[in-house]
NUZA-326141 format. One line per field, with one value per atom (N, C-alpha, C): atom name; y, z negated, x negated; residue in one letter. Coordinates in nm, 3 decimals, padded with zeros to 5 digits, always signed. Layout:
N
atom: c(CA ...)
north: c(Y ...)
up: c(Z ...)
east: c(X ...)
rest: c(A ...)
***
This chain:
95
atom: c(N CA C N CA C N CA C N CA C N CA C N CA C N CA C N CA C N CA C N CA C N CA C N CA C N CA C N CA C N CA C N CA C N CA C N CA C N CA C N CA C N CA C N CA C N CA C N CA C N CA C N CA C N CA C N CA C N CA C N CA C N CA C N CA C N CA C N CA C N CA C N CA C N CA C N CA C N CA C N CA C N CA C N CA C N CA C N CA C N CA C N CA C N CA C N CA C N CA C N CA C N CA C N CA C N CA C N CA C N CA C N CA C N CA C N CA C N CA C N CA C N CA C N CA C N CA C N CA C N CA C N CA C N CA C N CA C N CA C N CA C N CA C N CA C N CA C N CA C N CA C N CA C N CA C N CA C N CA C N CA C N CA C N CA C N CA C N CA C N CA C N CA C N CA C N CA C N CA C N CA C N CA C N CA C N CA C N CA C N CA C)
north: c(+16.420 +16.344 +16.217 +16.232 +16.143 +16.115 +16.021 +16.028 +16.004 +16.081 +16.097 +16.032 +15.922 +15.905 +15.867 +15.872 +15.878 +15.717 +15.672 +15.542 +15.501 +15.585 +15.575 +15.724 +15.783 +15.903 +15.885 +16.041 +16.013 +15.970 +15.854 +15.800 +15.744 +15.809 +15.821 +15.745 +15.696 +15.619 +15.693 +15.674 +15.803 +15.739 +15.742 +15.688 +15.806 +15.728 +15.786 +15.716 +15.776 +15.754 +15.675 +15.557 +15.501 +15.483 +15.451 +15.400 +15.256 +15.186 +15.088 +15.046 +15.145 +15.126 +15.162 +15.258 +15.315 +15.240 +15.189 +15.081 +14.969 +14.901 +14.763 +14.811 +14.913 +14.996 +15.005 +15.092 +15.090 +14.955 +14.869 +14.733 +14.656 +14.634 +14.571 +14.632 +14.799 +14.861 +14.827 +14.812 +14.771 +14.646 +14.555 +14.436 +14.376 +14.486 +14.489 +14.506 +14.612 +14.714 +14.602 +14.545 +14.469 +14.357 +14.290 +14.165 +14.220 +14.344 +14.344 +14.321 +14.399 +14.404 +14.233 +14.157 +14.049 +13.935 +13.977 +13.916 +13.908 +13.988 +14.086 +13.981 +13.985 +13.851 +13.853 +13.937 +14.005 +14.073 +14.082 +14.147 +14.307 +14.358 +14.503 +14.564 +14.713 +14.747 +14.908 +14.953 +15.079 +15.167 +15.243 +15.346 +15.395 +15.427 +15.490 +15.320 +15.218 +15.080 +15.109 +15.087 +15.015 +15.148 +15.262 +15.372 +15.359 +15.250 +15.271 +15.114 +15.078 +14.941 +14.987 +14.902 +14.908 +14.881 +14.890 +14.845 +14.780 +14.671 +14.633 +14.780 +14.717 +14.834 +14.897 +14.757 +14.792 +14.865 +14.898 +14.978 +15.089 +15.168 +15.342 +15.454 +15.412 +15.537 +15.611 +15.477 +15.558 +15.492 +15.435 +15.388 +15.483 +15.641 +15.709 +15.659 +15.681 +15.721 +15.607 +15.443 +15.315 +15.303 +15.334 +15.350 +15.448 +15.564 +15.612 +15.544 +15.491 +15.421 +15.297 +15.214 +15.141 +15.142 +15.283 +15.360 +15.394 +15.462 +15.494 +15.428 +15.313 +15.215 +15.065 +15.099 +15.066 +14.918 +14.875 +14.779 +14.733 +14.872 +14.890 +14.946 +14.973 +15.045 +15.118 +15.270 +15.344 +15.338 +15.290 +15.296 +15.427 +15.495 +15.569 +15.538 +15.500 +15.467 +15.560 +15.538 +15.635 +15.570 +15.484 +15.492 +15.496 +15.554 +15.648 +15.539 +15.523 +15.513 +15.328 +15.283 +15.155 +15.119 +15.055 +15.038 +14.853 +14.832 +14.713 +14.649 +14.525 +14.456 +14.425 +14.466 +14.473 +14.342 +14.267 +14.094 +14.061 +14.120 +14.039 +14.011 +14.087 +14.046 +13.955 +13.937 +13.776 +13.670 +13.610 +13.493 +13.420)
up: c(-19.440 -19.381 -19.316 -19.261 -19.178 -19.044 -18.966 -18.806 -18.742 -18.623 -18.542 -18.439 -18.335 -18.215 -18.186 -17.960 -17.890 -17.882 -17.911 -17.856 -17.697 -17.678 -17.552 -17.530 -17.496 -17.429 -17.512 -17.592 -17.661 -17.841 -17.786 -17.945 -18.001 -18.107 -18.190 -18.326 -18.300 -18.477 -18.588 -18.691 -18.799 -18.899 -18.953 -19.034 -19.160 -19.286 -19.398 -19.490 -19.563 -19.646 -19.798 -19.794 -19.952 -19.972 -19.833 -19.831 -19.888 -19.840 -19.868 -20.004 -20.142 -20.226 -20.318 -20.242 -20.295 -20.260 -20.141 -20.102 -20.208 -20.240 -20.281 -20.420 -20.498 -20.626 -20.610 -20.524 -20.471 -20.487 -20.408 -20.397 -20.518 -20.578 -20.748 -20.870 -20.877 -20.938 -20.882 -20.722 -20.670 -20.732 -20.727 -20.769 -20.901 -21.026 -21.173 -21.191 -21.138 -21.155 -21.126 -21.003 -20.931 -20.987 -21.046 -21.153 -21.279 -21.325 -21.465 -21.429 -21.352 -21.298 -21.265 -21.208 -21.191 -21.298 -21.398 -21.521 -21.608 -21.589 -21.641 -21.645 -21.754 -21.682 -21.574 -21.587 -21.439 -21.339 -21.357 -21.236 -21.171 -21.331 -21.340 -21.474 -21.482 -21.594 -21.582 -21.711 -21.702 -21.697 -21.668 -21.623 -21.726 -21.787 -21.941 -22.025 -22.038 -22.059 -21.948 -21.832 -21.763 -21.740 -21.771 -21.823 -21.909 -22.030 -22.104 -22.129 -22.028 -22.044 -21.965 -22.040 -22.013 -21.857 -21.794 -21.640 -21.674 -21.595 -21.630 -21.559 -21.632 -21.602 -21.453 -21.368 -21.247 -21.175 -21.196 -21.177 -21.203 -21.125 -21.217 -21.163 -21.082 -21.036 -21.123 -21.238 -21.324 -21.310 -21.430 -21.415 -21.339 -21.335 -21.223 -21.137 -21.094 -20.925 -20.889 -20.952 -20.901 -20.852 -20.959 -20.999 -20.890 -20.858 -20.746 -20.561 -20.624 -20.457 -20.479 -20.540 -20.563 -20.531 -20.560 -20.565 -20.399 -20.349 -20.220 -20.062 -20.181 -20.049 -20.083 -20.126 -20.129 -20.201 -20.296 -20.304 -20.433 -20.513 -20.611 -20.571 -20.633 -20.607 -20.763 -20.773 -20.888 -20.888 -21.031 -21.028 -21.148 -21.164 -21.287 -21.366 -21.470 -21.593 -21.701 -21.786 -21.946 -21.973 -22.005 -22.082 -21.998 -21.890 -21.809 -21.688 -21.586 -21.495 -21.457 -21.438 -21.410 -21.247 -21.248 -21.146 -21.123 -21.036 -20.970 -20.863 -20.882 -20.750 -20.678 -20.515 -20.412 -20.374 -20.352 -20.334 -20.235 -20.098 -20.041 -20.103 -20.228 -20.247 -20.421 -20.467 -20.556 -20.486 -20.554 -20.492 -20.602)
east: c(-20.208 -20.313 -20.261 -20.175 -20.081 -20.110 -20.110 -20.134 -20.002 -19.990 -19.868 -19.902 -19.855 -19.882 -19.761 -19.778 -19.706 -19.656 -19.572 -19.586 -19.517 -19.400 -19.339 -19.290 -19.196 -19.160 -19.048 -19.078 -18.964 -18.969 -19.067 -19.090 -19.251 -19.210 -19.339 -19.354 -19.495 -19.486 -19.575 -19.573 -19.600 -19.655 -19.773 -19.857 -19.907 -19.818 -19.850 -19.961 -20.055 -20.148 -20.097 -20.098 -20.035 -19.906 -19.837 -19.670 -19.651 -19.802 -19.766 -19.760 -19.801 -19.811 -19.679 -19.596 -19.504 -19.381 -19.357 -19.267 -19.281 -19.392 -19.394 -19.320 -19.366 -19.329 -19.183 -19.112 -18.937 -18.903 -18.950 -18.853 -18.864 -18.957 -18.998 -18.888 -18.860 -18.758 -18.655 -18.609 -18.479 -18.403 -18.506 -18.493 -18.498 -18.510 -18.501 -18.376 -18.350 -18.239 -18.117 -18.107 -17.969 -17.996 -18.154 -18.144 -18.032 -18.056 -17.992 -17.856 -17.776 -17.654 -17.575 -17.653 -17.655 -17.624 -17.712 -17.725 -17.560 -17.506 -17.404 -17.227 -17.167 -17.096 -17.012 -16.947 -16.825 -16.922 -17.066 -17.133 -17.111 -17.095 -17.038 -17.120 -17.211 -17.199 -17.208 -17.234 -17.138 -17.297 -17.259 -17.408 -17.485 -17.431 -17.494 -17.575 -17.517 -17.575 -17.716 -17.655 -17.799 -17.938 -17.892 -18.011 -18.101 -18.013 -18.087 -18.208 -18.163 -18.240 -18.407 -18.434 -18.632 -18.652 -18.735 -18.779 -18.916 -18.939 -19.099 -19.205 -19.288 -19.453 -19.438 -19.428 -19.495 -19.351 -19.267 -19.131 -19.132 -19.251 -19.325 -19.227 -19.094 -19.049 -18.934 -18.902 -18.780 -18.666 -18.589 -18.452 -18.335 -18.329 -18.205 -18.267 -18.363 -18.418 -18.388 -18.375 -18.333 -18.160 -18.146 -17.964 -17.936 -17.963 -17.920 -17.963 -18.024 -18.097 -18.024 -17.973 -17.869 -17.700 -17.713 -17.548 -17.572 -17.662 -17.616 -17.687 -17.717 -17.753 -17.650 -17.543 -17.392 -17.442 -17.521 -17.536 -17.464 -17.410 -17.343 -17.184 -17.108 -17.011 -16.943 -17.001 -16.953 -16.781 -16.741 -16.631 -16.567 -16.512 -16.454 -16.356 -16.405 -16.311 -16.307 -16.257 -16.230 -16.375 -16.435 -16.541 -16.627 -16.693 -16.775 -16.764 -16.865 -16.861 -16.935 -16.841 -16.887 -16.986 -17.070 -17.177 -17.106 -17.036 -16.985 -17.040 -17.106 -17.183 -17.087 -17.150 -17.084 -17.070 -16.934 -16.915 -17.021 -17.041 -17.147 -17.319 -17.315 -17.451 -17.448 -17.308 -17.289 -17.308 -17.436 -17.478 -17.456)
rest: c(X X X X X X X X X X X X X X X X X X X X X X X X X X X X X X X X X X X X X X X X X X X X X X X X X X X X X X X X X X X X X X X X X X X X X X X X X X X X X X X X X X X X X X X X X X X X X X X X X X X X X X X X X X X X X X X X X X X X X X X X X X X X X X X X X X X X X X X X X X X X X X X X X X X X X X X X X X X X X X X X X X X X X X X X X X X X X X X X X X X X X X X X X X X X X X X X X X X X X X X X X X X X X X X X X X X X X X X X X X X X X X X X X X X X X X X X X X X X X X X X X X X X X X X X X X X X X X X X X X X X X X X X X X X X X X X X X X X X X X X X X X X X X)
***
């Protein structure tokens, strides 16, 4: 129940029903998730740790589904060690 229109030749803009509710939801978990990491003293923690940590309420999509939207929107960088897999903040975003 989406609307499609033309906007120029070529290109079109695309209107979904309740994005805007699901975006605000994404970025609130984005921003738990890279707080915990943050928190962290070297600004590194290991994947199996940050799974198991709580997310607030309004963060309804799930601690992987963050951690992977984290991992491949490079804001992390998975590293492999003997004791599983370290999640390393990417230097341009230590503030």
């Amino acid at each position: 129940q989406g609307v499609l229109t033309c906007r120029d030749v070529g290109c079109y803009w695309l209107s979904i029903p309740r994005v805007g509710e699901f975006m605000k939801t994404f970025l609130y978990g984005r921003r738990a998730i890279l707080q915990h990491v943050r928190r962290t003293k070297y600004k590194e923690i290991l994947q199996n740790e940050l799974e198991q940590r709580k997310l607030p309420k309004k963060a309804l999509l799930g601690v992987l589904y963050h951690i992977y939207d984290i991992i491949g929107s490079d804001a992390v960088a998975p590293v492999e060690t003997s004791s599983g897999i370290v999640l390393r903040l990417q230097p341009e975003l230590i503030r």
